[in-house]
N, C-alpha and C positions, 0 to 999 in steps of 0.2 A: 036538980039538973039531970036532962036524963044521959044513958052513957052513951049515946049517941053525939051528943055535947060536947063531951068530956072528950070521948077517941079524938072528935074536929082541931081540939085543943091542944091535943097532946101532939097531934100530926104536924099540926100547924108550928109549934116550936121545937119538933125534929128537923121541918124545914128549912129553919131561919138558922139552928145551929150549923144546921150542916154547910153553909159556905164557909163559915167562921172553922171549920176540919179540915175543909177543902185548903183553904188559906193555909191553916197550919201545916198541912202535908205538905206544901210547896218553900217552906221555910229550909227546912234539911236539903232541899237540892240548889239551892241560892248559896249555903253556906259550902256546899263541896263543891260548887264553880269555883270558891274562891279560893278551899284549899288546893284546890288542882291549879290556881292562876300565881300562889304563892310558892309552890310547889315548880310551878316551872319554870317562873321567875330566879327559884333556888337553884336548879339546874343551868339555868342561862348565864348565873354569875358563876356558877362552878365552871362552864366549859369557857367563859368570858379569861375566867383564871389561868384554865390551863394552856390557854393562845397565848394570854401573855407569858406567861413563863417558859412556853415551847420557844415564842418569840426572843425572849431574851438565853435563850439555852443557843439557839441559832447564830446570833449576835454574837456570844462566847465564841462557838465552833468557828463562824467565819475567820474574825479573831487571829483565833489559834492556828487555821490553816494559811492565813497571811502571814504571820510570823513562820510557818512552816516554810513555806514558801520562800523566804527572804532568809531564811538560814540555806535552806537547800543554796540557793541562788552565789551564795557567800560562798557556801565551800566548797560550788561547782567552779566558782570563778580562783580560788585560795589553790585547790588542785590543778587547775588549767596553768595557773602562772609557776606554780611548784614544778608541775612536768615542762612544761616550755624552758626554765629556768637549769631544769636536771638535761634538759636535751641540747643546750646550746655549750652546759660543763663540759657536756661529752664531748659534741664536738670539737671543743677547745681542748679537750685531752687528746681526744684524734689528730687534730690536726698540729701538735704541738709533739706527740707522745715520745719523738725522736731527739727533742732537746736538750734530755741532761746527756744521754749514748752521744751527740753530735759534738758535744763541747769537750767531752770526754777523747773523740775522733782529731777535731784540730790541730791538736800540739803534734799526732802522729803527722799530718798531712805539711804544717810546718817544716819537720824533720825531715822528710821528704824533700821539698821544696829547697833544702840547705844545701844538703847532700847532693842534689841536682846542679847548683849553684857551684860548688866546687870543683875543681877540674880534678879529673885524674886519667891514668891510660885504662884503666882494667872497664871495658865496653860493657862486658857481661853484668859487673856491675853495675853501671849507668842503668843499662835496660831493663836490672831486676829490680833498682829504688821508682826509676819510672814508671813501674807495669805495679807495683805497688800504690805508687801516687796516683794512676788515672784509675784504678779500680776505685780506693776509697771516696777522691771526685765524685767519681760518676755513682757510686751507692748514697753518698750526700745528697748530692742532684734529684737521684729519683724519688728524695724525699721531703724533695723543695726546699735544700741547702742551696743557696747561692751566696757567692762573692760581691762584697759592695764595691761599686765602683768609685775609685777616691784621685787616682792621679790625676792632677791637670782640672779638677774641679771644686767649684767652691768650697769653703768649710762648713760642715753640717755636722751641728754638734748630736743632733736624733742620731745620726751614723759613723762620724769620726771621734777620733780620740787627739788632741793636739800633743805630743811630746815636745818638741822644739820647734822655734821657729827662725828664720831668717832672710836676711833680705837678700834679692834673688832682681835683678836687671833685668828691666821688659817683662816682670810678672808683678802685676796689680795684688796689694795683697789681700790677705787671706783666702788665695790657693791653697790647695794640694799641692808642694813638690816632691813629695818623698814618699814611699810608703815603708812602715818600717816594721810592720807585719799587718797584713791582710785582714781584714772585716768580714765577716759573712752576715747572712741572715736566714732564717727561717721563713719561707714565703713571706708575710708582711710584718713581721716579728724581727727585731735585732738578735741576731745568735752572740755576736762578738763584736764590739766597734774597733774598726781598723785603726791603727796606730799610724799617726803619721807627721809629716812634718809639714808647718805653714806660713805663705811665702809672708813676709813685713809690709 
């Protein structure tokens, strides 16, 4: 065989091999499509991961700032009634603060009132238990002591006191006909219930 033969031969099955290379050379790049497609697959359940548990971290926080919310809300409303509560004591110490000093005043203003009742000549006297009894009055007064009114009207036990009673002509009973010491009050407060007598 001459070598002219043989080269045609040899060239001829470099040719045939070579697609069968070619082929092989394209194997390795089919295989790193796929670790790049497994690969980002692996990345898509990681960041898939971390939505959920952001999601449920979120979930939590909302949660918590609802409870936050509903405590704030509680002891905005706990302090609201507390101060409202301390502000209406006050008041009712203000507007009362004069009642143990007033009860403490009465029996003086009583005494008064006796002494005025009794006759005597000495003038100077009369007009220094008088000037006595209209001052402490009128300091009563300007602290919204008042006098309940009792003679000649029904009996009300909120305001009177019944000591005795009897039958009395042409008066329907339970009147007022006697007063047998004076009542006051405290603006809408009882200071003292009047002592009195009531008709049968």
């Amino acid at each position: 065989m001459s070598e002219e033969v043989k080269n045609e031969k040899h060239s001829s099955q470099e040719e045939v091999k070579k697609p069968e290379k070619e082929k092989n050379e394209h194997k390795p790049e089919t295989g790193k499509k796929e670790e790049k497609k497994t690969e980002s697959k692996s990345i898509f359940d990681h960041k898939n991961k971390e939505i959920e548990e952001l999601k449920k971290k979120n979930a939590e926080l909302e949660t918590q700032v609802a409870q936050l919310k509903n405590a704030y809300a509680k002891a905005y409303a706990d302090t609201e009634n507390t101060r409202k509560r301390l502000n209406k004591e006050f008041e009712q110490l203000s507007k009362y603060k004069i009642q143990d000093f007033a009860l403490q005043v009465l029996p003086v203003l009583d005494d008064c009132e006796r002494a005025l009742a009794q006759e005597t000549k000495d003038e100077a006297y009369r007009k220094g238990v008088q000037m006595i009894h209209d001052k402490l009055a009128a300091a009563l007064a300007a602290e919204g002591v008042s006098e309940i009114a009792c003679l000649n009207q029904p009996f009300d036990a909120n305001w009177h006191q019944a000591i005795m009673s009897e039958h009395v002509d042409g008066v329907e009973p339970g009147m007022v006909v006697e007063v047998l010491q004076k009542g006051y009050k405290l603006k809408d407060r009882l200071l003292r219930a009047a002592m009195v007598k009531v008709s049968e």
